[in-house]
MARMI-826115 format. One line per field, with one value per atom (N, C-alpha, C): residue in three letters; chain; atom name; x, y, z. Coordinates in Angstrom, 3 decimals, m for minus. Layout:
N
res [ALA_...];
chain [A_...];
atom [CA_...];
px [X_...];
py [Y_...];
pz [Z_...];
This chain:
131
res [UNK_UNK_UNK_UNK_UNK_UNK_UNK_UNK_UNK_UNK_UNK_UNK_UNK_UNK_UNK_UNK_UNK_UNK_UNK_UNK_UNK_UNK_UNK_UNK_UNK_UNK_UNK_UNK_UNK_UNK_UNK_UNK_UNK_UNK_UNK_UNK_UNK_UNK_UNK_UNK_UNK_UNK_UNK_UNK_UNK_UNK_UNK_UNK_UNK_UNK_UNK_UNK_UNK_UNK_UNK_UNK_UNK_UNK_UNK_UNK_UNK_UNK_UNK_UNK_UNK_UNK_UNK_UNK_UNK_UNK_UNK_UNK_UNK_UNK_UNK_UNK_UNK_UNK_UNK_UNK_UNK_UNK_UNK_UNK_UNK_UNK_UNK_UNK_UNK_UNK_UNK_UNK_UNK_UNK_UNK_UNK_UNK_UNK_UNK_UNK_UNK_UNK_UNK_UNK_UNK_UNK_UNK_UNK_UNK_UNK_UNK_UNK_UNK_UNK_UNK_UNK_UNK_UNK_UNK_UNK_UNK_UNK_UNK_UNK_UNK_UNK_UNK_UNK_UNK_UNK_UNK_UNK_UNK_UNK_UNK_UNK_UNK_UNK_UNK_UNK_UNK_UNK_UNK_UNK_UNK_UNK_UNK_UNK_UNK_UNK_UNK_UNK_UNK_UNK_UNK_UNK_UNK_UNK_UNK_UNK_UNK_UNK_UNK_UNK_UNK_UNK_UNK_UNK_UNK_UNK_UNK_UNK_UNK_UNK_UNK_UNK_UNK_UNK_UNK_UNK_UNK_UNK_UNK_UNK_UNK_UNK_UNK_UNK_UNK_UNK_UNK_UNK_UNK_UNK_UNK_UNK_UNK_UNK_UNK_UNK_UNK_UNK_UNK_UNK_UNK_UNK_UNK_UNK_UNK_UNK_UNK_UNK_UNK_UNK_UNK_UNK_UNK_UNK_UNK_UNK_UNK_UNK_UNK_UNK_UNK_UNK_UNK_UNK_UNK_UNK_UNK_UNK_UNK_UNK_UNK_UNK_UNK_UNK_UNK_UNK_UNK_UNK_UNK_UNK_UNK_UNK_UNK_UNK_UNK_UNK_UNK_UNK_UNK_UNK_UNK_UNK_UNK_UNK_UNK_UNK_UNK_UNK_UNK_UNK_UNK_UNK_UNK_UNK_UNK_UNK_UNK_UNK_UNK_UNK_UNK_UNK_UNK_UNK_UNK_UNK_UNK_UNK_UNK_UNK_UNK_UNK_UNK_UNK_UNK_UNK_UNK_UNK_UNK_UNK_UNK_UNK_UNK_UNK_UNK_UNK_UNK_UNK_UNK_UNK_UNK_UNK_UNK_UNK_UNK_UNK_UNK_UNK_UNK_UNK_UNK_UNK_UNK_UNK_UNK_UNK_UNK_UNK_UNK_UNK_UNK_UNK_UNK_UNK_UNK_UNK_UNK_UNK_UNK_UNK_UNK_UNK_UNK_UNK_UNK_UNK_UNK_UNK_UNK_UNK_UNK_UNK_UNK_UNK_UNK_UNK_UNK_UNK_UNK_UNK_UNK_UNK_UNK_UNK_UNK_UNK_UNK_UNK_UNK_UNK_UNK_UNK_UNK_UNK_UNK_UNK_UNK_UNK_UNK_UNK_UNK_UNK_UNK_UNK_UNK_UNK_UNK_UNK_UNK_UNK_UNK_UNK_UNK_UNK_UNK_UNK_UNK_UNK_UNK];
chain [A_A_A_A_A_A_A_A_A_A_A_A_A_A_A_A_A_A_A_A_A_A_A_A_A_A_A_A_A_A_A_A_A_A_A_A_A_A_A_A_A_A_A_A_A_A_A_A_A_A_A_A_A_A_A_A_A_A_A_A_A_A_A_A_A_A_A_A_A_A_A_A_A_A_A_A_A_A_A_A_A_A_A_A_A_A_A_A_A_A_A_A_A_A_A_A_A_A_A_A_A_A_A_A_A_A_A_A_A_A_A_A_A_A_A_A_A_A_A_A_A_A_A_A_A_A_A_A_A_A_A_A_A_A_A_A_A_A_A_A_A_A_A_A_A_A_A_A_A_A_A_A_A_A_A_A_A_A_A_A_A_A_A_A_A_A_A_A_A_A_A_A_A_A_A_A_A_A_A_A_A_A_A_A_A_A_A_A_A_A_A_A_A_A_A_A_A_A_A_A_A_A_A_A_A_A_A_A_A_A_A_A_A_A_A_A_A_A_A_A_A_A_A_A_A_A_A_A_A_A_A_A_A_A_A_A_A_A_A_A_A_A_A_A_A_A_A_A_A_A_A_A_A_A_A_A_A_A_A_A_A_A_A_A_A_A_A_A_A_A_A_A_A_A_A_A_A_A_A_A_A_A_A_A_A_A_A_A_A_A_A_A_A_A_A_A_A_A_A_A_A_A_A_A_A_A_A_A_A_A_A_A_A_A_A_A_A_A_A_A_A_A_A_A_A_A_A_A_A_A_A_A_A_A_A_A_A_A_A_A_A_A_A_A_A_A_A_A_A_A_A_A_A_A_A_A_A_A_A_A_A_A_A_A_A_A_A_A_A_A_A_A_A_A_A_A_A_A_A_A_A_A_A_A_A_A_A_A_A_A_A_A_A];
atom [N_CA_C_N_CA_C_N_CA_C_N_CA_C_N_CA_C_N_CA_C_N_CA_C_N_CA_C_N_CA_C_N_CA_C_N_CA_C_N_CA_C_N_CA_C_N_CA_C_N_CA_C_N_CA_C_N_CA_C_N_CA_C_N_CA_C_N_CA_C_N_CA_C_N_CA_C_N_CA_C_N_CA_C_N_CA_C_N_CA_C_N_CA_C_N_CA_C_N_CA_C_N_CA_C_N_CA_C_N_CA_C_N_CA_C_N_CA_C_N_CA_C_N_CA_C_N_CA_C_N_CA_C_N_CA_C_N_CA_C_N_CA_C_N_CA_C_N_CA_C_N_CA_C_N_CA_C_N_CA_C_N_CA_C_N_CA_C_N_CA_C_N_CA_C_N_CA_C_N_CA_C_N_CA_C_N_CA_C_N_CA_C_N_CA_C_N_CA_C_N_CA_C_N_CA_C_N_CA_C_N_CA_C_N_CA_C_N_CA_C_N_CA_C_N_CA_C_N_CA_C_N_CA_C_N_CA_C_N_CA_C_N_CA_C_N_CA_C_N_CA_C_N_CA_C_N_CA_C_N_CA_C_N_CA_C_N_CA_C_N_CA_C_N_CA_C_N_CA_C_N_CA_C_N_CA_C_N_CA_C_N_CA_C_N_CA_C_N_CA_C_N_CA_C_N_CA_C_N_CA_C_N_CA_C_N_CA_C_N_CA_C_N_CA_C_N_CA_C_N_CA_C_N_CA_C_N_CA_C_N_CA_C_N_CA_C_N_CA_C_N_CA_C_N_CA_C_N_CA_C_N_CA_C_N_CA_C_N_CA_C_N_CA_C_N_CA_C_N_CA_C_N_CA_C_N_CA_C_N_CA_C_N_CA_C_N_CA_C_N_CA_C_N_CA_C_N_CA_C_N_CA_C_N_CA_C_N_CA_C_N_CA_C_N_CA_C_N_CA_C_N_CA_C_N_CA_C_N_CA_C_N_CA_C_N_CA_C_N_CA_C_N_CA_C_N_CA_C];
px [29.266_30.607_31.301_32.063_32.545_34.464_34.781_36.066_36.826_38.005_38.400_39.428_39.899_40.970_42.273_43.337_44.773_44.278_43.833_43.702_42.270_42.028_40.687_39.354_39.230_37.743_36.769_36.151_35.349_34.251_34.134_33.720_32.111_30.726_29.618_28.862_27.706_26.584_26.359_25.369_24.257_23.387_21.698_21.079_20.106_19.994_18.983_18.045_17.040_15.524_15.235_15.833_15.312_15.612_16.022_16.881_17.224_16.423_16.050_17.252_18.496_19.631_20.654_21.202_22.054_23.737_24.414_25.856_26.967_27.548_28.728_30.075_30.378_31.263_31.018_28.912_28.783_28.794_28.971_29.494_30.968_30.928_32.442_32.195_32.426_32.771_33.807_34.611_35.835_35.906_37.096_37.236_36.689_36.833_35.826_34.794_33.886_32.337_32.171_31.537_31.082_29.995_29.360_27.827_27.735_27.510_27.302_25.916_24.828_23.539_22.997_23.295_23.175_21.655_20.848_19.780_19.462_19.003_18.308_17.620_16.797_15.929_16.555_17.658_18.421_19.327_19.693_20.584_20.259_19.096_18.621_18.759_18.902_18.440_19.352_18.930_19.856_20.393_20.699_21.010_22.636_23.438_24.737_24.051_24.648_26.151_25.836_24.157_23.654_23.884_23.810_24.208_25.739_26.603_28.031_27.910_27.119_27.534_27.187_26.257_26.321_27.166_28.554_29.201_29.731_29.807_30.021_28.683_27.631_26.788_27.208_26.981_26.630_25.377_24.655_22.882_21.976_20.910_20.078_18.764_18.160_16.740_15.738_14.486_13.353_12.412_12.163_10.787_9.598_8.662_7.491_6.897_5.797_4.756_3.901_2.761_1.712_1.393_1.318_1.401_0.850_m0.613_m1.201_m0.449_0.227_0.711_2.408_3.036_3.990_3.781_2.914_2.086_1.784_1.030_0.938_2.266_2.846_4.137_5.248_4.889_5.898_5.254_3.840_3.014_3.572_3.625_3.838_5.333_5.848_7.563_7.968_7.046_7.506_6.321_5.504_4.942_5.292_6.368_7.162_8.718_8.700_9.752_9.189_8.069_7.794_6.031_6.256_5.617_3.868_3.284_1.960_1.307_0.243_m0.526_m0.639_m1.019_m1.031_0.470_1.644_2.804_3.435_3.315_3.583_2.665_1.689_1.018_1.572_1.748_2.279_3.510_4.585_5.552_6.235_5.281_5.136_4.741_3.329_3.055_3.856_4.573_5.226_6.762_7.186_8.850_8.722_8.377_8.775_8.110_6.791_5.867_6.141_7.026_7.489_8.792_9.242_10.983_10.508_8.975_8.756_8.536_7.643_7.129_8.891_9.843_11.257_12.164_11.978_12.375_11.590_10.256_9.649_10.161_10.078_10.500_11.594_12.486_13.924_15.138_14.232_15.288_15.399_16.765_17.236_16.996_17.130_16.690_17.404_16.422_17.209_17.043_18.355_18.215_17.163_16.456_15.638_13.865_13.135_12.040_10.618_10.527_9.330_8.799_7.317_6.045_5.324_4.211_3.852_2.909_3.412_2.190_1.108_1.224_0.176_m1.150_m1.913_m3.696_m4.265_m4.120_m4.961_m5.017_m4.273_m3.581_m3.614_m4.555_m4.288_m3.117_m2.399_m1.200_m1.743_m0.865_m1.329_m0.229_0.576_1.730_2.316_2.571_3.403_4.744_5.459_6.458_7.667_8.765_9.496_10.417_10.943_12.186_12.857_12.068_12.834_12.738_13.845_14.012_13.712];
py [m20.143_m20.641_m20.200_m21.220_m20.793_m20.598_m21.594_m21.306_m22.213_m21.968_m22.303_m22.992_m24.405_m25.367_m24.549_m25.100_m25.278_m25.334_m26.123_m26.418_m25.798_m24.801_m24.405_m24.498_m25.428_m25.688_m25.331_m24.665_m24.336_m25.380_m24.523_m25.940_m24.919_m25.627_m24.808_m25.788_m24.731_m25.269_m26.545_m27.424_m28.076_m28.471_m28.322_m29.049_m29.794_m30.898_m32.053_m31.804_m32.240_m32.117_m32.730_m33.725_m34.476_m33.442_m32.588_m31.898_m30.241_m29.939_m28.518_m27.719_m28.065_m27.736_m27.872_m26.702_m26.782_m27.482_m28.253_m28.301_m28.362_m27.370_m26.210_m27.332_m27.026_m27.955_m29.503_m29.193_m30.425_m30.811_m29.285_m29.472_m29.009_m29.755_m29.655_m28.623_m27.633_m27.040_m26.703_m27.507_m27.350_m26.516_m26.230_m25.658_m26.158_m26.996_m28.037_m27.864_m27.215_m26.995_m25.779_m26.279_m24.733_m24.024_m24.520_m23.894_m23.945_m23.117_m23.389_m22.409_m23.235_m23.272_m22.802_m21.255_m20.948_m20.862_m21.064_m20.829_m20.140_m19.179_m18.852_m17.316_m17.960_m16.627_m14.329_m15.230_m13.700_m13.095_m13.447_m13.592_m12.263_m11.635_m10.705_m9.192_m9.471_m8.515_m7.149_m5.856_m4.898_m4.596_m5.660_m5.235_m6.269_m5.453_m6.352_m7.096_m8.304_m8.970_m9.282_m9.806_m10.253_m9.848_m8.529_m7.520_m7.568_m8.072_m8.038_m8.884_m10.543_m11.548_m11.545_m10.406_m10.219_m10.171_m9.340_m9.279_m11.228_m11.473_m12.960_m14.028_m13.746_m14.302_m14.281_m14.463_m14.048_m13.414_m14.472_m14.326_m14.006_m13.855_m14.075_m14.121_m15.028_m15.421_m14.560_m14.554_m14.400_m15.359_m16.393_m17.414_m16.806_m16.785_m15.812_m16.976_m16.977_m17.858_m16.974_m17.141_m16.786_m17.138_m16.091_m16.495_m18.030_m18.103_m19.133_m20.499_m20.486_m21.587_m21.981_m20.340_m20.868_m21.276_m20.632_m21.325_m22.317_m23.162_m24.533_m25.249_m25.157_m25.507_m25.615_m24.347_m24.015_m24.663_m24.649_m25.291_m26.939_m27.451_m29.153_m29.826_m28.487_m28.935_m29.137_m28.160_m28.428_m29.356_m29.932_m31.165_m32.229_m32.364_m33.483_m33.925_m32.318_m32.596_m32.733_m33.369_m33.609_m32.825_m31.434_m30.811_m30.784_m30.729_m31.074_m29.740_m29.721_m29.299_m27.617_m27.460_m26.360_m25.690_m26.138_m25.610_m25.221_m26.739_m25.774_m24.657_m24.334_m23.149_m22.366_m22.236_m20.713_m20.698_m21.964_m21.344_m20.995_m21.513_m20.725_m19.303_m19.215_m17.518_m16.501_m17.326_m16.512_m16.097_m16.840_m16.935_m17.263_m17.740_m18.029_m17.161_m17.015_m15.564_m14.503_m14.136_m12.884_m13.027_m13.469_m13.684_m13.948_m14.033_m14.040_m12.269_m11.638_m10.336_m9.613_m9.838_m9.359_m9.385_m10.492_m10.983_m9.979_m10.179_m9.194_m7.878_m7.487_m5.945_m5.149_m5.951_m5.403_m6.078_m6.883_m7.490_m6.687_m6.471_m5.967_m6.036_m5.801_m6.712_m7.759_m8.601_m10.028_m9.734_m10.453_m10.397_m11.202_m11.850_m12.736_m12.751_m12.275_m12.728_m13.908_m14.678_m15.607_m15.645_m15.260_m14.697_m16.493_m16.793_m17.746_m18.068_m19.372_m19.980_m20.989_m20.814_m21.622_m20.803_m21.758_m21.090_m21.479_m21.889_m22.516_m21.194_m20.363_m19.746_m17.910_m17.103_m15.970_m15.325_m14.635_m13.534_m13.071_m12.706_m11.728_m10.604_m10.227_m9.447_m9.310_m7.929_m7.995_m8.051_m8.513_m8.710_m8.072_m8.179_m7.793_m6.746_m5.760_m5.250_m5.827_m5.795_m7.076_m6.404_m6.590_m5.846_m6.687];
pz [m7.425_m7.445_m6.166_m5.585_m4.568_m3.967_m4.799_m4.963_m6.193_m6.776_m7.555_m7.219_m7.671_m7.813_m8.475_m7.926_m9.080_m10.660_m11.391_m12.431_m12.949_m12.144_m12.860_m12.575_m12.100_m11.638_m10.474_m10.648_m9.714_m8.777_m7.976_m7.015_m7.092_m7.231_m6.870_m5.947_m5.257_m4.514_m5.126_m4.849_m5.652_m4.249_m4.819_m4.096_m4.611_m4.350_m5.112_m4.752_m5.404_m5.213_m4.279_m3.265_m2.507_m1.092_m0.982_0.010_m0.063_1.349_1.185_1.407_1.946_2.606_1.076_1.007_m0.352_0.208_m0.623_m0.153_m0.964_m0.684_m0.526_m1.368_m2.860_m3.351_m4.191_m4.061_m4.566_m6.214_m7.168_m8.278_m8.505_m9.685_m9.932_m11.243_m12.236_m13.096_m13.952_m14.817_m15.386_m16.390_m17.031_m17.925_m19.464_m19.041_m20.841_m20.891_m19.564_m19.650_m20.360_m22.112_m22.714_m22.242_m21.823_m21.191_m19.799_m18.589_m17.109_m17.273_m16.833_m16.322_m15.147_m14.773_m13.249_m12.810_m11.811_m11.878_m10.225_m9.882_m8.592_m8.448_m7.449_m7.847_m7.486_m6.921_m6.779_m7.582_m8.686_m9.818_m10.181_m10.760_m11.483_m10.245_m8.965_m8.147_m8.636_m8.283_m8.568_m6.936_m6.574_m5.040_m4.909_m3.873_m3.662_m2.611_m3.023_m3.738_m5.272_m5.486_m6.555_m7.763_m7.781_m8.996_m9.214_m8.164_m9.088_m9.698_m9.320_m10.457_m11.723_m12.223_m13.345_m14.625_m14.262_m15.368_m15.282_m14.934_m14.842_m15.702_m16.214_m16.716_m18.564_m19.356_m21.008_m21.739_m20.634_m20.971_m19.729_m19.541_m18.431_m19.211_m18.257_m18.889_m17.641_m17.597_m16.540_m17.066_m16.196_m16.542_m15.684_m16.480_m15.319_m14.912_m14.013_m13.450_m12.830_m12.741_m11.733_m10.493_m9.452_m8.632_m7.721_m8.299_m7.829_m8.323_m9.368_m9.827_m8.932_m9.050_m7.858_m6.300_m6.019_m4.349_m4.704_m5.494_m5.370_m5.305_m6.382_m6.457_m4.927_m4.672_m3.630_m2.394_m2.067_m0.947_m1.282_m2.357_m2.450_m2.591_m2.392_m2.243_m1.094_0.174_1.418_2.178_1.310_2.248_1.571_m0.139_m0.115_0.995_1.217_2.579_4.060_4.095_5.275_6.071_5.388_6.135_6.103_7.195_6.832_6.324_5.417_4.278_5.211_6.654_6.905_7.079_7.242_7.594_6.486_5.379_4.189_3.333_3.623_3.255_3.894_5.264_6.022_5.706_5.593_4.971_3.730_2.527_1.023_1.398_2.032_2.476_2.677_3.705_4.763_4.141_3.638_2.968_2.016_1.048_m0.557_m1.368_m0.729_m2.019_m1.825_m0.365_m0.069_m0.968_m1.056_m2.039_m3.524_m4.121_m4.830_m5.484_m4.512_m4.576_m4.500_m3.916_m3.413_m5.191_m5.389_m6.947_m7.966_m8.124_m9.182_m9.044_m8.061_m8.206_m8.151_m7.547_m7.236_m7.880_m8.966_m10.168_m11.403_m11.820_m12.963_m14.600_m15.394_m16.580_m17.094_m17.296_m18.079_m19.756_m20.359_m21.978_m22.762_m21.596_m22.109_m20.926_m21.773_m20.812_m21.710_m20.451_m20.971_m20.157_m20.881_m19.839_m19.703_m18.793_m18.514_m19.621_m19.867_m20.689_m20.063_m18.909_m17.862_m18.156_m18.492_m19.183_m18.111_m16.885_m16.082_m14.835_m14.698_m14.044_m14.293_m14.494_m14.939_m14.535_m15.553_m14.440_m13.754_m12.430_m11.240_m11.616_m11.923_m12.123_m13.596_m13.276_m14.872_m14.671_m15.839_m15.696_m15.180_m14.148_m14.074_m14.922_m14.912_m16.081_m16.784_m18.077_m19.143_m20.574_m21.333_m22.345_m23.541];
């Protein structure tokens, strides 16, 4: 959330799936919304700024995955944006599994954890601090 209207409403990020670049105001959030759906992978961190938005949450979830299953994932998101098969490997490697390994360990506990049900995929990691 980034700033708030006269009448209440908050203005947040959004970024579409089609587009790696997030922009600033592209949801709207009113006061009639009973449920807001936050999702990113720094939410949980016990590190500032991340850790203040906590008291601001109700709930928090942790969805696990395995690693090999988020590298694929993460390798075929950046060659649907363009990038060819070796660039997006070095840059899942290089930046997203490192912010993956950054996330597991230096995140806080969530009220909610769900471990992976991907059978194709052994865990590589145990779960984060989750109660």
């Amino acid at each position: 959330m980034r700033a708030r209207g006269r009448d209440g409403t908050l203005f947040s990020v959004g970024l579409p799936d089609r587009l790696v670049l997030a922009r600033a105001g592209a949801r709207l959030v009113r006061a009639r919304h009973r449920i807001v759906l936050v999702e990113g992978n720094y939410l949980l961190l016990k590190l500032l700024p991340w850790n203040a938005l906590r008291t601001y949450f109700g709930c928090s979830l942790f969805l696990d995955a395995p690693d090999g299953h988020l590298r694929r994932r993460l390798v075929r998101r950046w060659m649907d944006h363009g990038f060819r098969a070796r660039d997006a490997l070095r840059r899942g490697q290089s930046n997203d599994m490192v912010n993956v390994t950054v996330v597991r360990k230096l995140s806080g506990l969530s009220d909610r954890f769900f471990p992976s049900r991907i059978a194709a995929c052994p865990r590589s990691t145990e779960p984060p601090n989750s109660r």
